[in-house]
LUMTI-941291 format. One record per residue (C-alpha): x, y, z. Coordinates in steps of 0.25 Angstrom, whole numbers, padded with zeros to 4 digits, always signed. Layout:
XYZ ...
This chain:
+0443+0387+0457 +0430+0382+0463 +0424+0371+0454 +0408+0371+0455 +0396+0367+0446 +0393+0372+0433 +0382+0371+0425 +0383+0371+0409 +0368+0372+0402 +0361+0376+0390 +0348+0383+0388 +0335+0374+0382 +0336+0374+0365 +0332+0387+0359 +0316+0390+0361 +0307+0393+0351 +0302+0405+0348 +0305+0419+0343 +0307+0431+0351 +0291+0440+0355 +0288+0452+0357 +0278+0460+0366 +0273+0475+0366 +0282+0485+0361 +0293+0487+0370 +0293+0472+0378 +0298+0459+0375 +0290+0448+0375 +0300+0435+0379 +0286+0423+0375 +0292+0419+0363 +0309+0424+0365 +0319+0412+0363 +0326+0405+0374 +0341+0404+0368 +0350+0391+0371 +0365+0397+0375 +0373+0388+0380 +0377+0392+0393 +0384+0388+0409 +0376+0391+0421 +0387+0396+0432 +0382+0394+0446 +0391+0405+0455 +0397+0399+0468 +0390+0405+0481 +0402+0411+0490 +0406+0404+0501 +0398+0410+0513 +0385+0407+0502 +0378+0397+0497 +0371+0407+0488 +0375+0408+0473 +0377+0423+0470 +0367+0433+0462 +0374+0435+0449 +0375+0451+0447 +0389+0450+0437 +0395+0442+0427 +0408+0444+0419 +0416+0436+0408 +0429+0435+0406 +0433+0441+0394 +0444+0431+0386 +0442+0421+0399 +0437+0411+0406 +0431+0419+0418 +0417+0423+0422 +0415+0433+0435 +0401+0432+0440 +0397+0443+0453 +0386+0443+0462 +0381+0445+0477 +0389+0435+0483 +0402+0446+0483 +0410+0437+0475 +0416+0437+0461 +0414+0422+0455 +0424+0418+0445 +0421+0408+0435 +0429+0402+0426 +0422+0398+0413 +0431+0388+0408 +0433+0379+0419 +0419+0381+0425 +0423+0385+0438 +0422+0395+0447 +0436+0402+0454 +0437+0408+0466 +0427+0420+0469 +0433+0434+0471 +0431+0439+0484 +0435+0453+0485 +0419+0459+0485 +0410+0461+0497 +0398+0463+0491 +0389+0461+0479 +0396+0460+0465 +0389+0467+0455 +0399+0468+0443 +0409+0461+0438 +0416+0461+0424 +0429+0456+0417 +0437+0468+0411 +0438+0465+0394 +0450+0459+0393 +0446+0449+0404 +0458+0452+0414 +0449+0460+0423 +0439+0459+0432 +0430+0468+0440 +0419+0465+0451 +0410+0477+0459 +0399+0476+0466 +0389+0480+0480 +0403+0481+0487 +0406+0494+0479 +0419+0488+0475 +0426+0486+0462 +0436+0476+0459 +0444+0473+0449 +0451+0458+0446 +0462+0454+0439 +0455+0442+0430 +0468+0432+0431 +0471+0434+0446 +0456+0435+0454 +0457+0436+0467 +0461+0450+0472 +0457+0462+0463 +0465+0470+0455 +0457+0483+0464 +0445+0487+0470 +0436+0499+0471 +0426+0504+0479 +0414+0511+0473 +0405+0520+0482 +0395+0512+0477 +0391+0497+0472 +0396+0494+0459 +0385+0487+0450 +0392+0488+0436 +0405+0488+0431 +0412+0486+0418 +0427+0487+0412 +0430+0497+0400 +0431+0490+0386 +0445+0492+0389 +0447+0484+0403 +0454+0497+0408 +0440+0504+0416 +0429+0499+0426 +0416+0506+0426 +0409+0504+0438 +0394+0509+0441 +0384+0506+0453 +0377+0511+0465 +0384+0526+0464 +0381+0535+0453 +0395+0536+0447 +0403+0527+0437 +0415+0523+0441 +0429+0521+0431 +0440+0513+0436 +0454+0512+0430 +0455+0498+0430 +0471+0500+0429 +0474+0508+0442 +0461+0503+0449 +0455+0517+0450 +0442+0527+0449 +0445+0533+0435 +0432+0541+0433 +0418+0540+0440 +0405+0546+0432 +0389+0551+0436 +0381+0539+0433 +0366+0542+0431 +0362+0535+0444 +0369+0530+0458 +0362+0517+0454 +0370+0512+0440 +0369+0497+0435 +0377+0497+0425 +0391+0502+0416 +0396+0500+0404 +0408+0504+0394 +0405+0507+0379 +0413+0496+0369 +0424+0507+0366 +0425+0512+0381 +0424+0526+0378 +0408+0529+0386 +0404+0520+0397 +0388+0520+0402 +0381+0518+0414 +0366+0515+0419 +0359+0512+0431 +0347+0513+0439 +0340+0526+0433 +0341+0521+0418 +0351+0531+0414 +0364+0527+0406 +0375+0536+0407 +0388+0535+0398 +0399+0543+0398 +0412+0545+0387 +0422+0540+0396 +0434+0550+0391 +0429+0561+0397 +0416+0556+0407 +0404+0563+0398 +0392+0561+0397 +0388+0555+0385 +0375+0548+0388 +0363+0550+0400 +0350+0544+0397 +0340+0534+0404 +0338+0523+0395 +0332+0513+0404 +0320+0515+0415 +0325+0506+0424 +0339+0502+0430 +0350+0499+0419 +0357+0486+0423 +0366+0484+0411 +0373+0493+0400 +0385+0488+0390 +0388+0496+0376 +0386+0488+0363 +0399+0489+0353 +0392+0499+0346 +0391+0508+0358 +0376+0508+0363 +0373+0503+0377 +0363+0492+0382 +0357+0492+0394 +0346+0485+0401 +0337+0490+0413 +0329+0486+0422 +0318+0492+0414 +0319+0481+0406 +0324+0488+0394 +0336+0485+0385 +0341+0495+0378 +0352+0499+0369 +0358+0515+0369 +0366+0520+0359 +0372+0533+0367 +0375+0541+0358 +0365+0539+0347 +0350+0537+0353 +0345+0530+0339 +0352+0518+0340 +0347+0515+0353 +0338+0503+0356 +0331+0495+0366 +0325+0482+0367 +0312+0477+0372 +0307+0478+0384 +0312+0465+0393 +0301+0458+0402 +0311+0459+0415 +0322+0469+0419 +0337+0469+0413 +0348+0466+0421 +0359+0463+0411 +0364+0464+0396 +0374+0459+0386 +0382+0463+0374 +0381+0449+0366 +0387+0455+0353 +0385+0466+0344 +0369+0464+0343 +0366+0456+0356 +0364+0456+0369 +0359+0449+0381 +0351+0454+0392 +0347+0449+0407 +0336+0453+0416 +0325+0447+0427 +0320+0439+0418 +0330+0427+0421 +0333+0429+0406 +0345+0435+0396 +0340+0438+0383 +0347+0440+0369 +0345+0452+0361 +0349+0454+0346 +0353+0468+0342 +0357+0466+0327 +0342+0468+0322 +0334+0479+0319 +0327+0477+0333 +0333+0470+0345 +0329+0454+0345 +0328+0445+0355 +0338+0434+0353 +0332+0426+0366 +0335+0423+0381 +0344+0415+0387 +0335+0410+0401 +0345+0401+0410 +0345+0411+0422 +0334+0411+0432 +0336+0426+0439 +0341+0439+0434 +0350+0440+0423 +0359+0451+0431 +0372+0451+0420 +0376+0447+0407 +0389+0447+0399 +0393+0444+0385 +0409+0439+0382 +0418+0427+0377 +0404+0425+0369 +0398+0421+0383 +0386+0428+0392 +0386+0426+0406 +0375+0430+0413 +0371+0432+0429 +0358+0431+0437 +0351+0433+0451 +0349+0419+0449 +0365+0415+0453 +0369+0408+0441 +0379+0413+0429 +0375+0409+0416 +0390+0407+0405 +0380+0408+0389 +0387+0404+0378 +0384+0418+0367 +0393+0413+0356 +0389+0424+0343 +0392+0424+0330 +0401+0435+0326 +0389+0445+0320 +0378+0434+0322 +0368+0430+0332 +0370+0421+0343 +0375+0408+0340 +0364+0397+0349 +0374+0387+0358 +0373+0372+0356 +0369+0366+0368 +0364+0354+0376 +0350+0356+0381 +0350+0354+0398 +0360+0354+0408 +0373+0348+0409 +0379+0350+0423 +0395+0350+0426 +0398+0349+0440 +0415+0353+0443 
């Protein structure tokens, strides 16, 4: 293991204020809530031939471990061990830009794509060679596991959608995606549709059984970035239009949207059954709760000092990626149907060096 130096912070106490609001259809942060998680600012390792931290483009946790993957434009797959505070060795096996990475559910798993138009898949417990890898004709920019672990979807600059049997390590069944420019993938909770978005603002979703088409709209006006499906079966996504909205598929009604954001939307996650994070250009991830009759902003978490390019919620934790290098570990503990618990903390910095 490489040891290296960790910093553990806290945000400033809670401000005060409630959450404004501006003309009809925008969002008016003057008066919104800075929120006090208690969190731990990860700084990557630049790789050997650099003395450059790497833009941070992909983030994933180990589900039931200790583990936290982090992907950017160094080439490398940092490991970081979240217990021991400490990186391991990098895996090596890209040659260009990473763009997605992600632990299968179970946590034995891991899969990394990227610029190289390569997908690889690990074994969790043995890092170091992968289990297989595939080459796309195309990057990869998104990828995620069924709910299941036993299917990688993998989208980007191509117009198809590409399933992989992540048993025999093969091509299972490739789909039209709505543009050769696509951002984004994600199954629904029972694995039976998966969804796709991408430049054009179209989300495409298909029933997976048979490949048909079950859903073709543009939702956004801009580039979609980020999609995952709530348990109850509709999907959020986030755009560069700077819209966040909520589609139900198959019944248009219980579809939503949020207000307008004051910058553009690179990243968003499923906190629970009514909340959510997102992360954009504004430096800033914001809390959303669902539960009442409108969408409320819960407040904003504002640690990061460029882009909020990816999010993730498990093991009660999100971690978040920027431009600006670093990796932010947030403690989310939630009450089982309840609001987020607030994180008792010291206030300033306290700096471990290893």
């Amino acid at each position: 293991m490489i040891p290296r130096r960790q910093f553990i912070g806290s945000l400033a106490a809670l401000a005060a204020g409630s959450v404004g609001h501006g003309r009809a259809g925008e969002w008016s942060n003057t008066e919104s809530r800075q929120l006090d998680w208690e969190y731990e600012l990860i700084e990557p390792l630049p790789n050997i031939t650099s003395s450059r931290r790497p833009v941070v483009t992909g983030v994933s946790l180990q589900a039931k471990g200790d583990l936290l993957a982090i992907v950017g434009d160094d080439h490398f797959v940092s490991i970081y061990d979240t217990e021991k505070r400490v990186f391991n060795d990098p895996l090596r096996e890209h040659t260009d830009w990473i763009r997605a990475v992600k632990f299968s559910p179970d946590g034995k798993l891991l899969a990394t794509a990227g610029n190289d138009h390569k997908l690889c898949l690990w074994n969790s417990n043995r890092l170091g060679t992968p289990i297989f890898s595939a080459r796309n004709p195309g990057a990869i920019i998104d990828l995620t596991f069924s709910p299941d672990g036993n299917q990688i979807a993998t989208v980007g600059f191509e117009s198809k959608l590409r399933i992989f049997d992540v048993a025999r390590g093969k091509q299972m069944m490739e789909l039209d995606c709505p543009s050769a420019d696509n951002h984004a993938v994600a199954y629904s909770a029972d694995g039976e549709s998966i969804a796709v978005g991408g430049r054009n603002g179209v989300i495409r979703s298909w029933t997976l059984a048979d490949g048909r088409l079950i859903f073709d709209e543009k939702i956004h006006r801009q580039r979609v970035r980020s999609l995952e499906f709530t348990k109850d079966g509709r999907l959020l996504s986030v755009s560069d239009d700077q819209m966040i909205k909520i589609t139900d598929l198959t019944e248009p009604e219980r579809s939503t949207q949020l207000e307008r954001q004051s910058s553009k939307l690179f990243s968003a996650a499923i906190l629970g059954p009514d909340l959510l994070a997102t992360g954009g250009s504004d430096n800033k991830i914001n809390i959303w709760n669902l539960k009442l009759a409108a969408p409320h902003h819960v407040g904003y978490l504002n640690q990061h000092t460029g882009t909020v390019s990816c999010l993730e919620y498990k093991n009660s934790k999100l971690v978040s990626g920027s431009f600006d290098t670093f990796v932010i570990l947030w403690n989310a503990k939630q009450q089982e149907n309840g609001p987020l618990q607030r994180q008792t903390q010291k206030n300033g910095w306290n700096r471990i060096l290893n």
